[in-house]
C-alpha positions as CSV (number, residue, x, y, z in Angstrom):
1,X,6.8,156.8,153.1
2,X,6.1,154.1,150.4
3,X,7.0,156.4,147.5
4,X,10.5,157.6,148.9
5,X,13.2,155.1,148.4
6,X,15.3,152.8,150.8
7,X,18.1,155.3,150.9
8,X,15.9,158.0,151.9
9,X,13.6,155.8,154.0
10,X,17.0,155.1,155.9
11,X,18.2,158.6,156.7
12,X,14.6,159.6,157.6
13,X,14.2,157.3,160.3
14,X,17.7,157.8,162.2
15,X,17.1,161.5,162.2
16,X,16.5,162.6,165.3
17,X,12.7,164.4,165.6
18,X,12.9,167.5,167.4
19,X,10.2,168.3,170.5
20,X,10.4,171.7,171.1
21,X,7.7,173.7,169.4
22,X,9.5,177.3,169.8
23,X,10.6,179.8,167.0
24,X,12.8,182.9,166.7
25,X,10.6,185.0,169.2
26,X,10.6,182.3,171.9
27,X,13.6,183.9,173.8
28,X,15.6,180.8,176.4
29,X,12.7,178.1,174.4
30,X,14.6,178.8,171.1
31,X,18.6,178.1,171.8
32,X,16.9,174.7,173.5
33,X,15.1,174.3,169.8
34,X,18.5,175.1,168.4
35,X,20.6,172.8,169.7
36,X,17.7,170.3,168.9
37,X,18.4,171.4,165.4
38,X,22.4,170.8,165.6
39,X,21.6,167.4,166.8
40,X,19.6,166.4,163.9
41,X,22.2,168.2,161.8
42,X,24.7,166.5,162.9
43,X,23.1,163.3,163.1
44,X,22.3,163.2,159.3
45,X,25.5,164.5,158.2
46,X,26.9,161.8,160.1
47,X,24.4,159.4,158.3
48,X,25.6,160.6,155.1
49,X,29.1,160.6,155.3
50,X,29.0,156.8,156.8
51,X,26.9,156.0,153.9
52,X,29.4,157.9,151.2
53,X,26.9,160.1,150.6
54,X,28.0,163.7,152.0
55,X,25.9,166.5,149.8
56,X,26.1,170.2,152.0
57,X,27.7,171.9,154.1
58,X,25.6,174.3,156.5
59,X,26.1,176.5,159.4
60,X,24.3,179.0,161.2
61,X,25.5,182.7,159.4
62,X,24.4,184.4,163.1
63,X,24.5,184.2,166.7
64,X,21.0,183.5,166.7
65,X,20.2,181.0,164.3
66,X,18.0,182.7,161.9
67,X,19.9,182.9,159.2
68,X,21.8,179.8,157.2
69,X,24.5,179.4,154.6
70,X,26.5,176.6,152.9
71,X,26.4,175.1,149.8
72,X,25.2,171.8,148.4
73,X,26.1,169.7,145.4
74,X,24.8,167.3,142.5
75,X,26.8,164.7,140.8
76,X,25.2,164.7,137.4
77,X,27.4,162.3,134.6
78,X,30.4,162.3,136.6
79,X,30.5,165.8,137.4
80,X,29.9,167.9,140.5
81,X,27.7,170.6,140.2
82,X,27.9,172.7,143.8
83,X,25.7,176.1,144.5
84,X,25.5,178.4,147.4
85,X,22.7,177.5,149.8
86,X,20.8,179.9,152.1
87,X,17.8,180.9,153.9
88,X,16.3,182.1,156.8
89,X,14.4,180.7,159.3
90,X,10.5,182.3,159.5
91,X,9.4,183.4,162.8
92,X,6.4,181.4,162.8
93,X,9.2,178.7,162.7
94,X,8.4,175.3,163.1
95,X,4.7,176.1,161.7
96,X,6.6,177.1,159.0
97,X,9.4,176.0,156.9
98,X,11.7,177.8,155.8
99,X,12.6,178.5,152.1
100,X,15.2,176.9,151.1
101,X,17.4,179.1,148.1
102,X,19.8,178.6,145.4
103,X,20.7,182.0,144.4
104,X,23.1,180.7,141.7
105,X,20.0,179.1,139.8
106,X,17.5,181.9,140.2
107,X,15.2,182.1,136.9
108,X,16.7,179.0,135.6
109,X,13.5,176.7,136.4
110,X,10.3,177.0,136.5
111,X,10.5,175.3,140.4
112,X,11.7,178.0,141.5
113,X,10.4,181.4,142.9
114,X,11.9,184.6,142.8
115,X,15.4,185.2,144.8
116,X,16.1,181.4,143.9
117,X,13.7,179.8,146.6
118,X,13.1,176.2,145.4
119,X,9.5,175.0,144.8
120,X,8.6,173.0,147.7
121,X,5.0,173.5,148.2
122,X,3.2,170.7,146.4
123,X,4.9,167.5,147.8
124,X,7.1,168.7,151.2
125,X,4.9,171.4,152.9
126,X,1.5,169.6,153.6
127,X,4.4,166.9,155.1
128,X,6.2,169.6,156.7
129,X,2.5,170.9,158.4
130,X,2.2,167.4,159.0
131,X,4.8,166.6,161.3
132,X,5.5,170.2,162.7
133,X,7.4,170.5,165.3
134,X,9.1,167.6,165.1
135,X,10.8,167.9,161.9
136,X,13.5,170.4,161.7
137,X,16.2,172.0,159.2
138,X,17.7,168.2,158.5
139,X,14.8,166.7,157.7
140,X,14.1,169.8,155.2
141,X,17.6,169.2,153.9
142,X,16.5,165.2,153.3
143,X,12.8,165.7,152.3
144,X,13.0,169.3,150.2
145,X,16.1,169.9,149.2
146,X,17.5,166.6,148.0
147,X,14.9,164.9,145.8
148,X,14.7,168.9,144.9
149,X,18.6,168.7,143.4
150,X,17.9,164.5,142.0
151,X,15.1,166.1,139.9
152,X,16.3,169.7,138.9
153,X,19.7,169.6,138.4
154,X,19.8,166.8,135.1
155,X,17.3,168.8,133.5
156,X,19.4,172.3,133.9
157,X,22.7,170.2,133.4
158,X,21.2,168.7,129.8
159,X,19.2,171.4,128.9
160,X,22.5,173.8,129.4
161,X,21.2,176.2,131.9
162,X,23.5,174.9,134.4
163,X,27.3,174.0,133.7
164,X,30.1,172.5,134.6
165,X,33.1,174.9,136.7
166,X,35.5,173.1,134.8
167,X,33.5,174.0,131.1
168,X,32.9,177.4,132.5
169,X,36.9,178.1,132.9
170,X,38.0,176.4,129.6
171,X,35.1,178.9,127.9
172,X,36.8,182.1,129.6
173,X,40.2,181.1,128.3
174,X,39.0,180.7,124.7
């Protein structure tokens, strides 16, 4: 934890760990594991928005919670950048994180696999393996996807692979 910063550092630590070690499959053992996962969800949403710091919004896209969409968002220069957010949780879930996707920026950078899964595997799986079961979607959300956005999205913003809603409209009206 000494290379992540105080913000992060922060959220980390009043996320709730989860305890149950149960994955799709698991039958009455994974709605427990779900709600475990709400609480944590809601706990660092809660975190963020007290700290002016609200970044996604995410819900489960089925009954049973195997399948996630929302969207999450950047300020880069003043300017919100927001994407559609999505994935699906593997069934040898919490082994296993899931792969977390950007659709919207599929082919766009080189951390990035095919169907716009962001490139987690160097720095947040071995943490992931790490501190299975206890982490959970939230703590993906804080640990993958965020420093994944803070890093990625000034590059594609600069480099013009990525652009403004508002620059995107003005060009279709021209």
């Amino acid at each position: 934890m000494e290379e992540w910063d105080s913000t992060t550092k922060s959220a980390l630590t009043q996320i709730p760990l989860l305890s149950t070690r149960a994955g799709p499959r698991d039958g009455a053992a994974w709605m427990q594991r779900l709600k475990e996962e709400y609480r944590a969800l809601i706990a660092y949403t809660s975190i963020n928005k007290s700290n002016d710091n609200d970044w996604f919004r995410i819900s489960a896209a089925n009954p049973e919670g195997t399948r996630w969409t929302g969207s999450c968002w950047y300020v880069h220069n003043l300017r919100r950048y927001e994407f559609l957010l999505q994935f699906d949780i593997p069934v040898t879930y919490p082994a296993t994180a899931p792969e977390i996707e950007l659709p919207e920026l599929d082919g766009k950078t080189q951390k990035m696999y095919r169907g716009g899964k962001i490139c987690l595997t160097v720095h947040f799986k071995p943490l992931w393996a790490k501190n299975s079961p206890r982490f959970g979607i939230a703590h993906a959300l804080c640990l993958g996807l965020a420093p994944w956005l803070a890093a990625e999205v000034p590059i594609l913003v600069d480099s013009g692979m990525v652009k403004h809603k508002d620059d995107e409209a003005s060009t279709a009206e021209s």
